[in-house]
C-alpha positions in Angstrom: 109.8 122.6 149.2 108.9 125.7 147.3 109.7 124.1 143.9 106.6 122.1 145.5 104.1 125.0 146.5 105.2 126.4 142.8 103.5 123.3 141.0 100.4 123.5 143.8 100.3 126.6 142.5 100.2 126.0 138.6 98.2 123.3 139.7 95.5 126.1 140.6 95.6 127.7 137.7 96.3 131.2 138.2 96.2 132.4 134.8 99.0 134.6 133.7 101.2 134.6 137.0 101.6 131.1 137.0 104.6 130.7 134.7 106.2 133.2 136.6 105.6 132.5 140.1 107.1 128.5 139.4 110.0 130.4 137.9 110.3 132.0 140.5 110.3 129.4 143.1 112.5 127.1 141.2 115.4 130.4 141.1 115.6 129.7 145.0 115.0 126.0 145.3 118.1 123.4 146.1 120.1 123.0 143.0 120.7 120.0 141.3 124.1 117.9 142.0 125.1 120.8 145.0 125.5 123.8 142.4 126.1 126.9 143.7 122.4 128.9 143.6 123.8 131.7 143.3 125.6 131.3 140.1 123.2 128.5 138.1 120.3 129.8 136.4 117.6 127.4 135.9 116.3 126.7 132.8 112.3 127.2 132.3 110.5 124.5 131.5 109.7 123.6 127.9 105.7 124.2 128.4 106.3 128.2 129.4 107.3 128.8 126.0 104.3 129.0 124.8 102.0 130.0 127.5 102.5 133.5 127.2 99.5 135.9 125.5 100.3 136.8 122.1 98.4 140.1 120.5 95.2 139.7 119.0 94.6 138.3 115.7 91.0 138.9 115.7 89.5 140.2 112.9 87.0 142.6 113.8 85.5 142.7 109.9 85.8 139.7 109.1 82.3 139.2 107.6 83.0 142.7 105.5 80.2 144.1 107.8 82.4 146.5 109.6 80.5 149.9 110.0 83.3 152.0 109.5 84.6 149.5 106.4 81.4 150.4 104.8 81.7 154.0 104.4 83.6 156.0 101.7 85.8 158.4 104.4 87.1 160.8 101.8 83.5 162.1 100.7 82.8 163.2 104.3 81.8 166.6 105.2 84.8 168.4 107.1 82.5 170.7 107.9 79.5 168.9 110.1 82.9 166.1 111.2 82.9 163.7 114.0 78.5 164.5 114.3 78.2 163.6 110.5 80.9 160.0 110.6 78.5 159.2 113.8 75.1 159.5 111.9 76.6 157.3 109.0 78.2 154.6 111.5 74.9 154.2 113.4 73.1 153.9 110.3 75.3 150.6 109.0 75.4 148.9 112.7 74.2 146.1 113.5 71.4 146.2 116.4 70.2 142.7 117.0 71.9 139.0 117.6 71.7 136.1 115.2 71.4 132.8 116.8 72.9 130.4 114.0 71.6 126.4 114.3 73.6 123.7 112.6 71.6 120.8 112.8 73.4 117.5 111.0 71.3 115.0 109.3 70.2 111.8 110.7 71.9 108.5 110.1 71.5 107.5 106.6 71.7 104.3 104.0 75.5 104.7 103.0 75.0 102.0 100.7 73.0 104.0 97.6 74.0 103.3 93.9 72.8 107.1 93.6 72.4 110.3 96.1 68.3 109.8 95.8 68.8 106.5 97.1 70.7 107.4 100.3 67.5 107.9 102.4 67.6 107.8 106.6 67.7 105.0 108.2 65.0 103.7 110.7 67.2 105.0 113.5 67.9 108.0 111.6 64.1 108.6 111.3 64.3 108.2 114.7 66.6 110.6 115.3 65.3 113.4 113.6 62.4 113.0 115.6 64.4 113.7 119.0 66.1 116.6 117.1 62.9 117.9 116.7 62.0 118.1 119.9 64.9 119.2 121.1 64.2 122.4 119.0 60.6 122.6 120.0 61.4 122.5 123.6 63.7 125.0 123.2 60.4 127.7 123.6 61.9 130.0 120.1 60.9 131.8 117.9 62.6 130.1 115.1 62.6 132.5 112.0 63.7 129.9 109.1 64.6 126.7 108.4 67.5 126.6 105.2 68.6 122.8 104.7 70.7 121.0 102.2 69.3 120.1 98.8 70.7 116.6 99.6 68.0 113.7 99.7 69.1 112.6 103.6 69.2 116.7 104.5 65.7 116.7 102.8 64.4 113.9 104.8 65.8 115.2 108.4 64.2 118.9 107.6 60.6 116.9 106.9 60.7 115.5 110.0 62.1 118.1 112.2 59.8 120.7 110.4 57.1 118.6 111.7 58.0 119.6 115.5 58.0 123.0 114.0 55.2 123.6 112.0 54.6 127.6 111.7 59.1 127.8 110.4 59.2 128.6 106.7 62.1 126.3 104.8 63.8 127.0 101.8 66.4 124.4 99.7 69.9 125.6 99.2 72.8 123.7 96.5 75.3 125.8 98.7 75.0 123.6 102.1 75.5 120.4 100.2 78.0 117.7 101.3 81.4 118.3 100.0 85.5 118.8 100.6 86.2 122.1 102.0 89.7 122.6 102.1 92.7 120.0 102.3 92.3 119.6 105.7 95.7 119.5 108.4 97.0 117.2 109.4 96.5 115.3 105.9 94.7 111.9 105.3 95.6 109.2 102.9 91.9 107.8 102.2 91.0 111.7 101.5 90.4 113.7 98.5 92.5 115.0 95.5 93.4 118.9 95.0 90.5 119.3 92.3 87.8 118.5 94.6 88.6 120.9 96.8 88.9 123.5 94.1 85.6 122.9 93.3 83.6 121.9 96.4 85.5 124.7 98.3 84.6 127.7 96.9 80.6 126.8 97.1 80.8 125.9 100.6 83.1 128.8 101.6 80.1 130.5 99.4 77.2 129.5 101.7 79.6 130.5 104.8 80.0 133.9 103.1 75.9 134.0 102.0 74.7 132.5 105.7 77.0 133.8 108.4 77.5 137.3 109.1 75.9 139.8 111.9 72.8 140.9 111.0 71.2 143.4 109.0 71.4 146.9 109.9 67.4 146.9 109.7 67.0 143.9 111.5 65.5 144.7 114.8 65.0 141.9 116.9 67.8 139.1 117.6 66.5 136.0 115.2 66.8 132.4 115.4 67.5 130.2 112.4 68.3 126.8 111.7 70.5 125.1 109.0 70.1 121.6 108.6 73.1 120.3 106.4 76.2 117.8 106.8 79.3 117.0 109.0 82.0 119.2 106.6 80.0 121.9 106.1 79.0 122.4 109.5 82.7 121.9 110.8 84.5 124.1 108.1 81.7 126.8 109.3 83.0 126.1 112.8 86.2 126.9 112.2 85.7 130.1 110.0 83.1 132.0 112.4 85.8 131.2 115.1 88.5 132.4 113.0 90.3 129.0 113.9 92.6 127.7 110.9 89.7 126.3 108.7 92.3 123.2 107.8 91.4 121.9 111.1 87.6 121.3 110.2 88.2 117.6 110.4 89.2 117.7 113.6 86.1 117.8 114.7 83.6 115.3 115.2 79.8 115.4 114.6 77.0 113.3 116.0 74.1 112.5 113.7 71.6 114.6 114.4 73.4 116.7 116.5 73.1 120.6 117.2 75.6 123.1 116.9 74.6 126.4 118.6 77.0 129.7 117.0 75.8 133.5 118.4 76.7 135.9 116.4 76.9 139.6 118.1 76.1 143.0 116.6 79.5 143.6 117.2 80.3 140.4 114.8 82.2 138.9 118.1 81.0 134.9 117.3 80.5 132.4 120.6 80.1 129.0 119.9 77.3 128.0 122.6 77.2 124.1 121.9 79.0 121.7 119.4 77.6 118.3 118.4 75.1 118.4 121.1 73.0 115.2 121.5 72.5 114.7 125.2 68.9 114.8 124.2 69.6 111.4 122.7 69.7 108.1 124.7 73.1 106.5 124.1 72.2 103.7 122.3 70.6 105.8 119.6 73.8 108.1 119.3 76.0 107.4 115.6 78.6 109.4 113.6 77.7 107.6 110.2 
């Protein structure tokens, strides 16, 4: 019976105590095969091992923005101290929120002898155009639009920028498609060790260039999209949650889809939405 309550209790949830309080009720249940309860200790289950909090392996500077990171603590003033360290702290803080927007491209021709020939499909047209006003609707100020240099990232940032009209855009070579690290598990059907020497350090480039808390100056909290590809949006994922980046594929991305990170002046990153395309009807939903 209270072995019982225990899992109606684990059941529940109750973060923390749970572990403990089925321990507990398993120390005075009925042993097994007429033991004596006194004597036998039971052995926790395999599962409690690992539910215990660990410390935090957060790291707090992780995009070098750090105020205290940024200043040079030997040249400071022993003589105007703790008012003086406060002054130059406030002066390298961040004040405002990015809203980060990682839009992938619209179903495309897989088919193309060349890149310039892999253009959207009808559907993918299609589905640009429901991205678009899925942004639109959204009532923001968007501040930019940066996309990937790629011909199908080109042709979903035409249409979207239509919904969008007043957003200035700008071409990048760092969002393109690529390998961005070996990922974990491994893949047979994947890519060799020089690719990802290469293709890795430009994408972990544009994470470095594109996602960070915000300028010191910057007032207001800003709103900017990046429409790019499936890796590059993934590996992103998994660095601005300072997950284990070899997990990027993992994840799954719709075409199309939005994927919604907030960035804090703190640099504490939420991830608000991932692969959304609930705006699309089902039949028009694809992974291609």
């Amino acid at each position: 019976m209270a072995f019982r309550q225990a899992l109606q209790l684990a059941a529940c949830g109750l973060a923390g105590g749970s572990a403990a309080v089925l321990l507990s009720a398993v120390a005075v249940g009925k042993p097994r095969g007429g033991g004596d309860a006194g004597t036998r200790a039971p052995e926790p289950p395999a599962w409690t091992e690992s539910a215990q909090p660990g410390p935090s392996l957060w790291d707090s500077n992780w995009d070098r923005r750090e105020p205290l990171s940024l200043i040079n603590l030997r040249k400071r003033n022993v003589e105007s101290g703790e008012e003086e360290l406060a002054s130059r702290l406030d002066h390298y803080k961040a004040k405002a929120t990015r809203h980060i927007f990682l839009i992938r491209h619209s179903q495309y021709h897989m088919d193309g002898a060349l890149e310039e020939d892999c253009t959207l499909t009808p559907l993918g047209r299609e589905q640009a155009e429901l991205t678009g006003l899925r942004l639109a609707s959204l009532g923001l100020k968007f501040n930019k639009i940066v996309h990937s240099s790629m011909t199908r990232a080109v042709e979903t940032t035409d249409i979207i920028s239509k919904h969008l009209p007043d957003v200035s855009r700008v071409s990048t070579d760092l969002l393109r498609e690529g390998a961005p690290i070996e990922p974990d598990p491994p893949v047979s059907h994947w890519k060799p060790e020089a690719v990802y020497y290469e293709d890795g350090a430009r994408i972990e480039a544009a994470f470095r260039n594109y996602i960070h808390r915000a300028d010191a100056e910057q007032q207001e909290d800003s709103y900017e999209i990046f429409i790019c590809h499936a890796n590059v949006i993934r590996y992103i994922v998994c660095r601005a949650l300072q997950f284990p980046p070899e997990g990027w594929l993992r994840l799954s991305l719709n075409n199309g889809s939005i994927t919604h990170l907030v960035i804090r002046p703190s640099g504490r990153v939420a991830l608000r939405t991932l692969g959304d395309t609930g705006f699309m009807p089902p039949n028009m939903v694809t992974r291609s």
